[in-house]
N, C-alpha and C positions, 0 to 999 in steps of 0.2 A: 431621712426624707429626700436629701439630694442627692445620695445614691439611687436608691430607687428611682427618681425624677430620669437621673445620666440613663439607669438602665431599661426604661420604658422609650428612652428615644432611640438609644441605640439598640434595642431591637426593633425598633422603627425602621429604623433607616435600613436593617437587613431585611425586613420584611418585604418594604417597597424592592430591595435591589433584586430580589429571588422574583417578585413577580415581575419586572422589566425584565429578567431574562427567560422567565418561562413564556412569555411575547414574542422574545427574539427567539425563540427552539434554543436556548444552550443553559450551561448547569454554572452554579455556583464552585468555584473550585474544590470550597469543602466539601461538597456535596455531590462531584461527578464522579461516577459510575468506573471502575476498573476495566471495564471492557462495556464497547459499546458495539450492538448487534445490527448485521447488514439484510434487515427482511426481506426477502426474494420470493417469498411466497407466493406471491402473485405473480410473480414470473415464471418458478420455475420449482414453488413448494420447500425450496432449501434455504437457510441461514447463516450466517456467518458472523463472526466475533472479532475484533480488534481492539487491542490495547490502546488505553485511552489516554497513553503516557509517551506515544510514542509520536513521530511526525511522521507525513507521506509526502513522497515525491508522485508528481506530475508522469515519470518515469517508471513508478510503481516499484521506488526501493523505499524501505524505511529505513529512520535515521533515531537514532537516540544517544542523547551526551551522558555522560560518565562522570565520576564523580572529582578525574581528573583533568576534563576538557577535553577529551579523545571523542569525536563522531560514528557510534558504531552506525552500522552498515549492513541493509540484508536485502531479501526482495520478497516484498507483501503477497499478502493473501491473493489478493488476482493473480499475478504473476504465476504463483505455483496452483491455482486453481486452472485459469485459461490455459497452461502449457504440460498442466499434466504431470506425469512422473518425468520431471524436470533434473538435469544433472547440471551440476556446475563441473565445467573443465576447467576453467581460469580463472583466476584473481589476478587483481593489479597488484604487481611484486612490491612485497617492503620497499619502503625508501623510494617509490617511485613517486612527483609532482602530478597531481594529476589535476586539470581545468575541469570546469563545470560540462560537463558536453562529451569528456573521454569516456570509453569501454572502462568500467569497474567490473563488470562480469560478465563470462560467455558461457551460454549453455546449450546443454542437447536436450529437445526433446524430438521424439520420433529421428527423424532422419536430417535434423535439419537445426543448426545454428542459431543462437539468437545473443542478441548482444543489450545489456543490460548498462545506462549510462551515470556518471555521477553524478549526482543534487547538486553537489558541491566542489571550490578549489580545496585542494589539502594534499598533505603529505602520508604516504600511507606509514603507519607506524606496527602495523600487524596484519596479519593474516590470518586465519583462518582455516588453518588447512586440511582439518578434520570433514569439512567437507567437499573437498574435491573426488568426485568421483560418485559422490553418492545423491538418492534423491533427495529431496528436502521434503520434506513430512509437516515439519512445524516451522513456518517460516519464522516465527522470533524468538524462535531459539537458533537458529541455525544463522548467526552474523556470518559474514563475510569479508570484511575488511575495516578495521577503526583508522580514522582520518585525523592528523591534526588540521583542523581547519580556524584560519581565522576570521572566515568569511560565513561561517554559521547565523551566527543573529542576526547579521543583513539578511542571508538568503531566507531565513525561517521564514520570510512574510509569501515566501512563494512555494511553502509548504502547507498541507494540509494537516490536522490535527483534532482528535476529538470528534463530536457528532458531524461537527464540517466534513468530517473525514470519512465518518460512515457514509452520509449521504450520496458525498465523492463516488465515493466506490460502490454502492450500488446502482449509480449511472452509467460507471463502466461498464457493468456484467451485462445491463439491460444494452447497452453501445456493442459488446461480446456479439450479444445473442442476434443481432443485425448484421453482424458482418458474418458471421457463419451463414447465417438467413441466403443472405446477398451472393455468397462466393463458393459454399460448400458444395461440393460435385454428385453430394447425393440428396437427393430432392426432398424425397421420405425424411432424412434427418432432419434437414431444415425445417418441413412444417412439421414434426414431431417439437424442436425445438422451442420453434416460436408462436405458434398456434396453438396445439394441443396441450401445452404447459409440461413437456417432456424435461424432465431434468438435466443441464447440459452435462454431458460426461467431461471428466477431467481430461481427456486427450483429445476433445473435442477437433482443438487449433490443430494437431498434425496432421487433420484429417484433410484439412485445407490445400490448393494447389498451390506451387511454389508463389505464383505471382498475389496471391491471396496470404500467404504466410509474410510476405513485405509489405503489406497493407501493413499487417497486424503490429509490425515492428512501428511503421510509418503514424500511424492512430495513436497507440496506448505506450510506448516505448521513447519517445522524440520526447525531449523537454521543453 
């Protein structure tokens, strides 16, 4: 009888906690979803999917620890959505200290540079070099550099994570679809874009002029 009693409370006590966070929009840990989906639909009819295990930077790189304390390192869905068939030319070299704020990776899309910053201080311990040179397809599979950081769980509170994360990034694409709006040199795209619910093309950004491509760095890139 007094187990049962224990187990009638303590599924109580889970019952209440699942519905204070179906209140606040977020999941039970046992219960959250592997990947959590970014609805555009309304903007621009398309979807998108991120790992619901992983963290985002403000920078638009993700981050995820390892089973040995190493910070893998890559660059998220918008990243390689907004710039397209995106190459990486550079990693930050083994063994280099690098501060929160440093160049961890530089790319090409179109004709034009763009420099990707660290979330975090750390020591680079690997590389990645499989893909230098090539596009990135599946941004997480495609790491780029693992960090020893010991400044990870401080900075995690200035990273995104989870449905937080989704939402994140579907304010981006919709903040995207404004600034092309705003800057892009061809008129017809823009209200194709943002009016008529045209889907943004993945090279959308290189179509941008140069002083509009440093917007883009300035905006979505700065931490």
């Amino acid at each position: 009888m007094v187990a049962i009693f224990v187990l009638v409370v303590f599924l109580s006590f889970i019952s209440i906690d699942l519905i204070v966070l179906k209140i606040q929009g977020k999941y039970h840990p046992a219960f959250e979803p592997a990947f959590f989906k970014i609805d555009l639909s309304k903007v621009d009819g398309t979807t998108f999917t991120i790992p619901s295990n992983i963290f985002f930077s403000k920078g638009h790189t993700w981050l995820k620890r390892n089973a040995e304390g190493l910070t893998t390192i890559g660059i998220d869905t918008f990243g390689t959505v907004a710039l397209g068939a995106i190459s990486i030319v550079n990693c930050a070299a083994k063994g280099k200290e690098l501060k929160r704020g440093d160049t961890i990776f530089e790319g090409i899309y179109g004709n034009k540079v763009v420099k990707f910053l660290s979330p975090v201080n750390g020591i680079v311990k690997s590389v990645n070099t499989n893909i230098i040179g090539k596009n990135i397809s599946n941004p997480y599979d495609a790491w780029g550099v693992q960090l020893s950081s010991k400044d990870f769980n401080e900075d995690s509170e200035r990273f995104f994570t989870g449905i937080e994360a989704a939402n994140w990034m579907k304010k981006e694409f919709i903040k995207l679809k404004m600034l092309i709006n705003n800057h892009s040199p061809k008129v017809d795209l823009a209200g194709v874009t943002m009016y008529d619910g045209g889907i943004l093309t993945n090279d959308a950004v290189s179509s941008l002029m140069d002083k509009s491509a440093i917007d883009f760095e300035k905006e979505f890139l700065s931490l």
